[in-house]
C-alpha positions, 0 to 999 in steps of 0.5 A: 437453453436461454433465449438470445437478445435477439430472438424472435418474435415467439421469445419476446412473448414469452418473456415480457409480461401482458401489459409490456406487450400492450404498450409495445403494440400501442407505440408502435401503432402510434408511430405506424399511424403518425407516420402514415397521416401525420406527414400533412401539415396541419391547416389551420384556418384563418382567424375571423374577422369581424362580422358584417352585420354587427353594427358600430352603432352602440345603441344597438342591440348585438345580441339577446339581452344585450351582451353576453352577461345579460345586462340588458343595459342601453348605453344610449337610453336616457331617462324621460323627463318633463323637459326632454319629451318634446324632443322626441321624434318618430323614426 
């Protein structure tokens, strides 16, 4: 006698092969489990802002070596000469 298509449980087993099953059971945990905790929106948090305590000024140094490549390079360092070191004032 032949099982009919809408039999139980028991017959479904014994005629899917291993793998089928575990993809059947994995889908069905999936949409138990997207059912369950997926009804919360997602928050996302607000974009950052800029940071308070990096200057504008862009002689400063915002972080280690200068920038994120390493540079090291001062925009606003200049090269001492004869003729500008009797502008230099102590800060």
């Amino acid at each position: 006698m032949r099982a009919s298509p809408q039999g139980s449980a028991r017959d479904l087993v014994e005629r899917c092969p291993p793998m089928r099953l575990t993809i059947l059971l994995f889908v069905i945990l999936l949409g138990i489990f997207t059912h369950v905790f997926g009804t919360e929106p997602i928050k996302t948090p607000p974009p950052p802002g800029k940071a308070s305590s990096v200057s504008d000024d862009p002689n400063d140094w915002p972080m280690y070596n200068r920038d994120g490549s390493g540079t090291r390079y001062n925009f606003g360092e200049q090269t001492l000469t004869k003729d500008n070191v009797a502008n230099l004032v102590e800060k």
